[in-house]
Backbone as ProteinMPNN parsed JSONL, in Angstrom:
{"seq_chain_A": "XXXXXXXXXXXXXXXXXXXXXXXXXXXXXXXXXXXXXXXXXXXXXXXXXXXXXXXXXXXXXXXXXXXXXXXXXXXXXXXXXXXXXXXXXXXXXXXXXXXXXXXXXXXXXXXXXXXXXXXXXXXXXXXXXXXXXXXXXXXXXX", "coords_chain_A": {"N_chain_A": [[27.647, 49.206, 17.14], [25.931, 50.787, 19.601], [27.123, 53.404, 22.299], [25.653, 53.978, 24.501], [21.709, 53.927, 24.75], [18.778, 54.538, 23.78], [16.978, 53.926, 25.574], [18.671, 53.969, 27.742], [19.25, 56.716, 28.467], [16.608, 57.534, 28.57], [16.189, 56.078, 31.757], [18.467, 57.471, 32.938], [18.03, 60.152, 32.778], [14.686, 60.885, 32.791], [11.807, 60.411, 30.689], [10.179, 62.997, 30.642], [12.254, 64.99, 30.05], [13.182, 64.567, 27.455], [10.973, 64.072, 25.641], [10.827, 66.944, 25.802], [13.105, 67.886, 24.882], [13.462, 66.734, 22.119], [11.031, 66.818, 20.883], [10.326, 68.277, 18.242], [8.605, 69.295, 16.464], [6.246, 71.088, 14.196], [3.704, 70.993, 15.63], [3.564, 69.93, 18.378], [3.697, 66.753, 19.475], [4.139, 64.917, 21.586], [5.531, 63.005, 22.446], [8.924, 60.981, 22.755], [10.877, 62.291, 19.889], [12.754, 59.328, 18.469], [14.463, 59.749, 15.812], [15.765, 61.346, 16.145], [17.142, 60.881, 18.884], [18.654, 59.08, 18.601], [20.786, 60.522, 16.448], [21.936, 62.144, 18.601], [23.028, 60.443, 20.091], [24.226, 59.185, 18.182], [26.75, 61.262, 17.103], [27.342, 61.698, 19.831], [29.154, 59.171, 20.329], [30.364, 59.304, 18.165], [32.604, 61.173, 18.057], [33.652, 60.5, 20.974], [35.049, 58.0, 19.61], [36.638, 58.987, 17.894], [38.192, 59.87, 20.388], [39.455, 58.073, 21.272], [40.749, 56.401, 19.207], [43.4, 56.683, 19.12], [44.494, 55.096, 20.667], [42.937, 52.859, 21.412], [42.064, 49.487, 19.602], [39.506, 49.851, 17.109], [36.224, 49.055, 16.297], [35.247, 48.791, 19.689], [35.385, 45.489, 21.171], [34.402, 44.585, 23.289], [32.624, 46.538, 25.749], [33.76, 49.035, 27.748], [33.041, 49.705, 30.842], [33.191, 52.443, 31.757], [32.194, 53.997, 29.526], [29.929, 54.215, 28.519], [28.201, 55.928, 30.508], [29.767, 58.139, 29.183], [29.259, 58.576, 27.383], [26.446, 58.693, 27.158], [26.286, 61.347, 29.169], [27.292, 63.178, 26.629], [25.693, 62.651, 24.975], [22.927, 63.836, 25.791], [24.075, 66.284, 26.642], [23.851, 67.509, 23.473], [21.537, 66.941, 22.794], [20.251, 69.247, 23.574], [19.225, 72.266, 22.13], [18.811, 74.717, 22.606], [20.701, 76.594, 25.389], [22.143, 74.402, 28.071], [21.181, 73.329, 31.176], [23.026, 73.723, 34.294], [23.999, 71.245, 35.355], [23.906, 69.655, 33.271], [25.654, 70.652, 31.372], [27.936, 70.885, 33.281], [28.259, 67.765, 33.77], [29.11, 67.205, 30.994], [31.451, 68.618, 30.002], [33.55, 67.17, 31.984], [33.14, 64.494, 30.904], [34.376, 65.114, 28.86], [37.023, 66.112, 29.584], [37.397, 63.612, 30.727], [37.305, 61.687, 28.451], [39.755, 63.019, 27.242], [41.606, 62.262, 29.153], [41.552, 59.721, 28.871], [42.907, 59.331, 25.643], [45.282, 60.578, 26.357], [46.444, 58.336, 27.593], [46.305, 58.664, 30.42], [44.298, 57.651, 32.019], [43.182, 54.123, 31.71], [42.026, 51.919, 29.767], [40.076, 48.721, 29.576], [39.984, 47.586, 27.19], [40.799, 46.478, 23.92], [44.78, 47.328, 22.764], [45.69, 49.693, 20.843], [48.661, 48.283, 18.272], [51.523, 49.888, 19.319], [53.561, 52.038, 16.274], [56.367, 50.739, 14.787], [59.81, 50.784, 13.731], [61.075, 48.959, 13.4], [63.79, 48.444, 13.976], [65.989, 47.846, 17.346], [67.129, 49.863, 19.025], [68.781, 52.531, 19.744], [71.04, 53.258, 16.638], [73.958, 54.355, 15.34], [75.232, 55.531, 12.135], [78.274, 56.334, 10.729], [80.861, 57.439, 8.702], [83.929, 55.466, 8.139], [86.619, 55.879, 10.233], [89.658, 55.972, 9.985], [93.075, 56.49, 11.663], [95.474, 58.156, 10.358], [98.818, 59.269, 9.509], [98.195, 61.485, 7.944], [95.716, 62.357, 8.519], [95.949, 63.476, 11.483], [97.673, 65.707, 11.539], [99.029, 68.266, 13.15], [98.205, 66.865, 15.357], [99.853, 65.46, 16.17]], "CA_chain_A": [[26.817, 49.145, 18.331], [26.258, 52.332, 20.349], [27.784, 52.846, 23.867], [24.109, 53.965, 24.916], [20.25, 53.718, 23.791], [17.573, 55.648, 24.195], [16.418, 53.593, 27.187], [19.221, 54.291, 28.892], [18.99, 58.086, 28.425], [15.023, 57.943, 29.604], [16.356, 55.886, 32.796], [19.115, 58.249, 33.641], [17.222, 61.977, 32.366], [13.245, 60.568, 32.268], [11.124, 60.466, 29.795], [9.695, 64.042, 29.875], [13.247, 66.042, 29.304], [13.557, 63.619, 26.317], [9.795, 65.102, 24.716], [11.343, 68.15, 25.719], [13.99, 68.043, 23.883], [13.175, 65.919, 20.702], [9.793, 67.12, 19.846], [10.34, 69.868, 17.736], [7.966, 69.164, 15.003], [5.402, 72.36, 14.306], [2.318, 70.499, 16.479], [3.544, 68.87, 19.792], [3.236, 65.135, 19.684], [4.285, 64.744, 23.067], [6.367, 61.604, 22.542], [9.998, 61.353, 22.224], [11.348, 61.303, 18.455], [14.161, 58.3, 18.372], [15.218, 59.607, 15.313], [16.815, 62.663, 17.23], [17.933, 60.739, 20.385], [19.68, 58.455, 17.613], [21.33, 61.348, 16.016], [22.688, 62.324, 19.497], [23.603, 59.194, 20.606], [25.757, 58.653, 16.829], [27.255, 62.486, 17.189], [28.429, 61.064, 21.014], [29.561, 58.033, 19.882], [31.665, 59.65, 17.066], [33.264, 61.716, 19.12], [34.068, 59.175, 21.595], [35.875, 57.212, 19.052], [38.009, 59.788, 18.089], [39.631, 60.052, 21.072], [39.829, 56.519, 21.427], [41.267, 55.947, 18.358], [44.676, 56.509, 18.939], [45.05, 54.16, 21.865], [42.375, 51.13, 20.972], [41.268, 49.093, 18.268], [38.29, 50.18, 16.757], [35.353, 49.148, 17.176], [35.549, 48.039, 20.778], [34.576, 44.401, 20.678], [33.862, 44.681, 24.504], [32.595, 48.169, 25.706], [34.002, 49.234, 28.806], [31.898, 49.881, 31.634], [33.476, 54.158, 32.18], [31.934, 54.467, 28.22], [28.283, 54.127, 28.468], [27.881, 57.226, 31.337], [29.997, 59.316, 28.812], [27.951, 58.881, 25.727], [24.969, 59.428, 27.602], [26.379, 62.728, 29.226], [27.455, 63.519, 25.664], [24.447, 62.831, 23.933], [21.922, 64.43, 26.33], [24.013, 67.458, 26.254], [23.969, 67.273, 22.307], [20.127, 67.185, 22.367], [19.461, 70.906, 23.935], [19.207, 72.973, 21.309], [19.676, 76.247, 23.391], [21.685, 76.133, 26.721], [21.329, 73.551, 28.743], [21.386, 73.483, 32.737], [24.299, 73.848, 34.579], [24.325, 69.988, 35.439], [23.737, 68.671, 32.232], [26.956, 71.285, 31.109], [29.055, 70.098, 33.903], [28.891, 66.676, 33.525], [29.349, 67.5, 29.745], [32.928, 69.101, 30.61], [33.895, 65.939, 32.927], [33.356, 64.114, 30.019], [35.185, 65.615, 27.638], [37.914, 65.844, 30.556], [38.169, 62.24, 30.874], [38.605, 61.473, 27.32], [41.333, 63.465, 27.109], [42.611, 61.791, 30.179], [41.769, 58.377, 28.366], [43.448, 59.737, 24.74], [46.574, 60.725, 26.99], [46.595, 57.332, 28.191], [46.333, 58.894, 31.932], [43.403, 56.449, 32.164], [43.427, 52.991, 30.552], [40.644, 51.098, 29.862], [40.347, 47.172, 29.431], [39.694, 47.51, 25.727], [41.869, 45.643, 23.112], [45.26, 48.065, 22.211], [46.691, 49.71, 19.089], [50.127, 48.345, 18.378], [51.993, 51.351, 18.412], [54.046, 51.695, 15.476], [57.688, 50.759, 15.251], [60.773, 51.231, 12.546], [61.707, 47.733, 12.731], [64.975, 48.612, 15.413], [66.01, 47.403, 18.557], [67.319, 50.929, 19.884], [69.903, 53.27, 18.661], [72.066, 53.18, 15.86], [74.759, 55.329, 14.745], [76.036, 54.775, 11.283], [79.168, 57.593, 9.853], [82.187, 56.939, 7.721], [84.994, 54.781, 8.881], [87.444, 57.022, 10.789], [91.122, 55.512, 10.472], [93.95, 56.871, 11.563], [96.733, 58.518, 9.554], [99.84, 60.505, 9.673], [97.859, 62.776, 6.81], [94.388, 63.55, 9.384], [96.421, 63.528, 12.47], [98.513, 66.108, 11.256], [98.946, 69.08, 13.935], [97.625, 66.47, 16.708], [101.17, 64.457, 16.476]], "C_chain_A": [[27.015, 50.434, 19.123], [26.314, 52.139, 21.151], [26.674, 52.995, 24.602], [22.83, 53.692, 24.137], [19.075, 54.664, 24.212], [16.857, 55.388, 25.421], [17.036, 53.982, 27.882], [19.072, 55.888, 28.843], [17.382, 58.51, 29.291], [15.798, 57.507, 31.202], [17.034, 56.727, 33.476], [18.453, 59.943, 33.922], [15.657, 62.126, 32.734], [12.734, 61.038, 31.37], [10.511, 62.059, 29.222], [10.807, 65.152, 29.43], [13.661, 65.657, 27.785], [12.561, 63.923, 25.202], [10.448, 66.06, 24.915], [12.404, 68.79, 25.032], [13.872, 67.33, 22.923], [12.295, 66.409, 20.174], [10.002, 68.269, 19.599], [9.751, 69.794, 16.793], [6.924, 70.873, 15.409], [4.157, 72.286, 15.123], [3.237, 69.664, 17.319], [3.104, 67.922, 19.634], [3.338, 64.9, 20.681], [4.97, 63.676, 23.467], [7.958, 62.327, 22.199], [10.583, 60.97, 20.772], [12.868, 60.769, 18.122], [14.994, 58.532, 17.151], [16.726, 60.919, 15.941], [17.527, 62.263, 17.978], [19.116, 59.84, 19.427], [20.697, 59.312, 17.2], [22.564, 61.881, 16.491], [23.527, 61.401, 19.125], [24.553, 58.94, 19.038], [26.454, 59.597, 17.555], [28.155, 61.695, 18.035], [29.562, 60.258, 21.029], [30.804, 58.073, 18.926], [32.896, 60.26, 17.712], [34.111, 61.041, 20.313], [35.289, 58.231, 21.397], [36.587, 57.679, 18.588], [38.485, 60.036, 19.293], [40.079, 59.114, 21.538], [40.73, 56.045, 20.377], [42.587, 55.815, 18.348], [45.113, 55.495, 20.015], [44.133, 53.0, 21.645], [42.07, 51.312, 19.953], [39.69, 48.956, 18.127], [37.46, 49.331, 15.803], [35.605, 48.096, 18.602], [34.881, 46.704, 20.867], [33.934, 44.381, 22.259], [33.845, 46.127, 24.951], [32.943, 48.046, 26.742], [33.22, 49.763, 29.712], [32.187, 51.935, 31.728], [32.804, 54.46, 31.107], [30.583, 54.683, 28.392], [28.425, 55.719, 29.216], [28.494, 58.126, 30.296], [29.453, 59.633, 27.873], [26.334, 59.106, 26.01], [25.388, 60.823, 27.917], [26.689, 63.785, 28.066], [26.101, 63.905, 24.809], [23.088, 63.793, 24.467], [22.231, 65.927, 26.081], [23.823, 68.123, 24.676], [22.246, 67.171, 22.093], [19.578, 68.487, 22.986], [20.176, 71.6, 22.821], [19.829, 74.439, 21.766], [20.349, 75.407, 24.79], [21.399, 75.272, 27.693], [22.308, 73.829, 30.377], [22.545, 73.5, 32.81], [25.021, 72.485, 34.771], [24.981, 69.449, 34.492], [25.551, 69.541, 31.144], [28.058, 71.024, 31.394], [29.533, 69.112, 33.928], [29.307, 66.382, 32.031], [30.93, 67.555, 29.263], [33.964, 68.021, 30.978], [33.897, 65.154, 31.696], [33.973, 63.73, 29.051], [36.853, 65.596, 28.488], [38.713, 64.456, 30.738], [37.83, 61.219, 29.355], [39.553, 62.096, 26.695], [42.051, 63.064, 27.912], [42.846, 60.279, 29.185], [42.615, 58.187, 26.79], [44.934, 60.024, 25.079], [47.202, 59.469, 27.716], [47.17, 57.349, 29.981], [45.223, 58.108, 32.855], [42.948, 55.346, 31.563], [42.128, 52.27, 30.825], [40.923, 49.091, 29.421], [39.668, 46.744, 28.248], [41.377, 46.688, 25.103], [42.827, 47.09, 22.774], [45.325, 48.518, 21.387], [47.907, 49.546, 19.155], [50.654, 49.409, 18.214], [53.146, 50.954, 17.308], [55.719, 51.547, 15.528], [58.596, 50.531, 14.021], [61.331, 49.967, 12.862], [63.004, 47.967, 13.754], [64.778, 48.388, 16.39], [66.356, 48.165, 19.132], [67.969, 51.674, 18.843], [70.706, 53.032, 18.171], [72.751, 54.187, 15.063], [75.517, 54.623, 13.513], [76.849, 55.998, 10.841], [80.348, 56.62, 9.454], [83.499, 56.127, 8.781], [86.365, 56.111, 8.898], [88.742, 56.681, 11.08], [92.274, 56.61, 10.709], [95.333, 57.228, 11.148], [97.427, 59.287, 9.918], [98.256, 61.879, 9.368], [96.428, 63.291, 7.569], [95.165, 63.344, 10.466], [97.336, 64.633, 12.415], [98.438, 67.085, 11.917], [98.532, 68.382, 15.248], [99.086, 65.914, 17.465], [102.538, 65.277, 16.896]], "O_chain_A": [[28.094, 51.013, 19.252], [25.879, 51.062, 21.558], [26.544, 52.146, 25.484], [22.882, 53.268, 22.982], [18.911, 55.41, 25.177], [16.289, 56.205, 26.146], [16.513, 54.486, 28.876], [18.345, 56.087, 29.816], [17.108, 59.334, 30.164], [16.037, 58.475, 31.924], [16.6, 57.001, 34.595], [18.445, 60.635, 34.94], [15.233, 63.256, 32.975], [13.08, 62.174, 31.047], [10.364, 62.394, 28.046], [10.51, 66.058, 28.651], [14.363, 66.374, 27.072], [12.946, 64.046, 24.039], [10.977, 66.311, 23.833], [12.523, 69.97, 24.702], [15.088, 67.213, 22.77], [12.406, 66.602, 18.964], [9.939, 69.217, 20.382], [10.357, 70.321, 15.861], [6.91, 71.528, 16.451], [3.534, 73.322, 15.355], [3.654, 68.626, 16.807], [1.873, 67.937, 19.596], [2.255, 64.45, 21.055], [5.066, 63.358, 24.653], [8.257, 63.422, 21.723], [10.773, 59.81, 20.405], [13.829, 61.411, 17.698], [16.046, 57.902, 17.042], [17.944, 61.08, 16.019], [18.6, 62.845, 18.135], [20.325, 59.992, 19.606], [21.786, 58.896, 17.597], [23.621, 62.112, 15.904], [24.41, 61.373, 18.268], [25.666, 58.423, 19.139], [26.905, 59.201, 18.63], [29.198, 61.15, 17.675], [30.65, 60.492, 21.554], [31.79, 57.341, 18.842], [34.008, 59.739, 17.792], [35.327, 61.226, 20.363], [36.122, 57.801, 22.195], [37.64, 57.041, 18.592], [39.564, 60.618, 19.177], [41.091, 59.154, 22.237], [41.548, 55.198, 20.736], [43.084, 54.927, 17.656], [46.304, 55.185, 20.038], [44.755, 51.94, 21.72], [41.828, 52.329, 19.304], [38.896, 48.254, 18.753], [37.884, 48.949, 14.711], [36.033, 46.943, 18.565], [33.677, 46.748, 20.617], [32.738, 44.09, 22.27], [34.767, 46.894, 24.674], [32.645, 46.945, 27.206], [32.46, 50.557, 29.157], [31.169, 52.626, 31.754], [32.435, 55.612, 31.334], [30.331, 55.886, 28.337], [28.747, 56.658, 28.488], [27.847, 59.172, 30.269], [29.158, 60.765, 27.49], [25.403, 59.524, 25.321], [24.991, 61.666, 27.112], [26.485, 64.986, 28.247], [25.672, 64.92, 24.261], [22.354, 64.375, 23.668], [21.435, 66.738, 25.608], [23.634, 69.339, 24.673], [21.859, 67.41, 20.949], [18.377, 68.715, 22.842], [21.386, 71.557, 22.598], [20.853, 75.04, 21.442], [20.452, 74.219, 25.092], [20.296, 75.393, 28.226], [23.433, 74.258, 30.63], [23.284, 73.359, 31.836], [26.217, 72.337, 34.519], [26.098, 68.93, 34.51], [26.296, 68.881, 30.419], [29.027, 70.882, 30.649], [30.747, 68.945, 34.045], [29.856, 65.299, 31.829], [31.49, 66.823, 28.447], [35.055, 67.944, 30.412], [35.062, 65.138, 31.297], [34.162, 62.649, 28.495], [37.787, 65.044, 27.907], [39.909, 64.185, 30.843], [38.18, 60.04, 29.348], [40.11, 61.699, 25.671], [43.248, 63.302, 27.748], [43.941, 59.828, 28.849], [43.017, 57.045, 26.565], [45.794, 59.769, 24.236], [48.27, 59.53, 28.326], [47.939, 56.609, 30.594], [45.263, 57.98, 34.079], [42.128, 55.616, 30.685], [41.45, 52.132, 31.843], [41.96, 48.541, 29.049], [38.918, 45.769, 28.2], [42.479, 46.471, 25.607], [42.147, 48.082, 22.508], [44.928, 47.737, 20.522], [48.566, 50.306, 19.865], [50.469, 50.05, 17.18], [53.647, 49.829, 17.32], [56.321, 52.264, 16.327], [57.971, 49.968, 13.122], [62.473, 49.951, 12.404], [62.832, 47.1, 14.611], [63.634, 48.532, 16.819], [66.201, 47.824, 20.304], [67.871, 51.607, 17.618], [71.567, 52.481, 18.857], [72.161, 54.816, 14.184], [76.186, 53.593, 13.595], [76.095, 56.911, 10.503], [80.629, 55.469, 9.788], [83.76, 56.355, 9.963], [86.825, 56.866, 8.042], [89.177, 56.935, 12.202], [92.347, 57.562, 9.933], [96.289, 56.595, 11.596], [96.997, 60.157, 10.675], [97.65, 62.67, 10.091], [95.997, 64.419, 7.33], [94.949, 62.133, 10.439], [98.02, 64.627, 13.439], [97.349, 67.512, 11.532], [98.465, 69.089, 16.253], [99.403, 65.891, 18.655], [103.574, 64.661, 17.147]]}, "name": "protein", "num_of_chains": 1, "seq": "XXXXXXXXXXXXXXXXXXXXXXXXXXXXXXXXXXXXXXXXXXXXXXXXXXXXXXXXXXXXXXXXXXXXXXXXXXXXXXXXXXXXXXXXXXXXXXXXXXXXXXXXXXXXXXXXXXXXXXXXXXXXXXXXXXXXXXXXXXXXXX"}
């Protein structure tokens, strides 16, 4: 399931930056083509889940509400071909910013964990040779 859809991208961007960036066929149709905004919207999405991956279990069975806004700011920037505005850059950045905050677990989300992994121990253990005392290693101490 993707964290956005193409509706939500028209509602947040409208409809004509969405022809503007999708129709790239050789004749202008003037519509937007979903297989492009799809394309994004995976790319985002992939992305996303790598940096999720090390801290939840994948796929999120409940999406978190901070996810949606970033896979849209992901994917929109991911559909300009050449440079895109300074906005659509910045919140691009921010983005990318706060999943590395959420990958650093400096922001937690109310997704299911990953157990982290563990060696089976309850703390530290020191194991070396039994160390008795004799005349014959004590010898210069006595």
């Amino acid at each position: 399931m993707p964290y956005c859809t193409e509706a939500d991208l028209i509602d947040r961007y409208g409809a004509p930056l969405l022809v503007d960036l999708t129709d790239r066929g050789e004749t202008a149709t003037g519509v937007i083509d979903s297989a492009v905004v799809a394309q994004a919207i995976a790319e985002a999405d992939a992305l996303i889940d790598g940096y999720l991956a090390a801290r939840y279990r994948l796929p999120l069975s409940v999406v978190p509400p901070q996810i949606a806004p970033l896979s849209r700011q992901i994917a929109i920037y991911r559909l300009h071909v050449f440079e895109a505005n300074d906005k659509i850059t910045e919140e691009h950045r921010e983005a990318l910013r706060q999943l590395q905050q959420i990958a650093a677990g400096a922001v937690r989300l109310e997704a299911e964990g990953v157990t982290p992994a563990t060696t089976g121990g309850g703390g530290a253990r020191m194991v070396d040779r039994a160390r008795p005392m004799t005349a014959d290693n004590l010898k210069g101490f006595i």
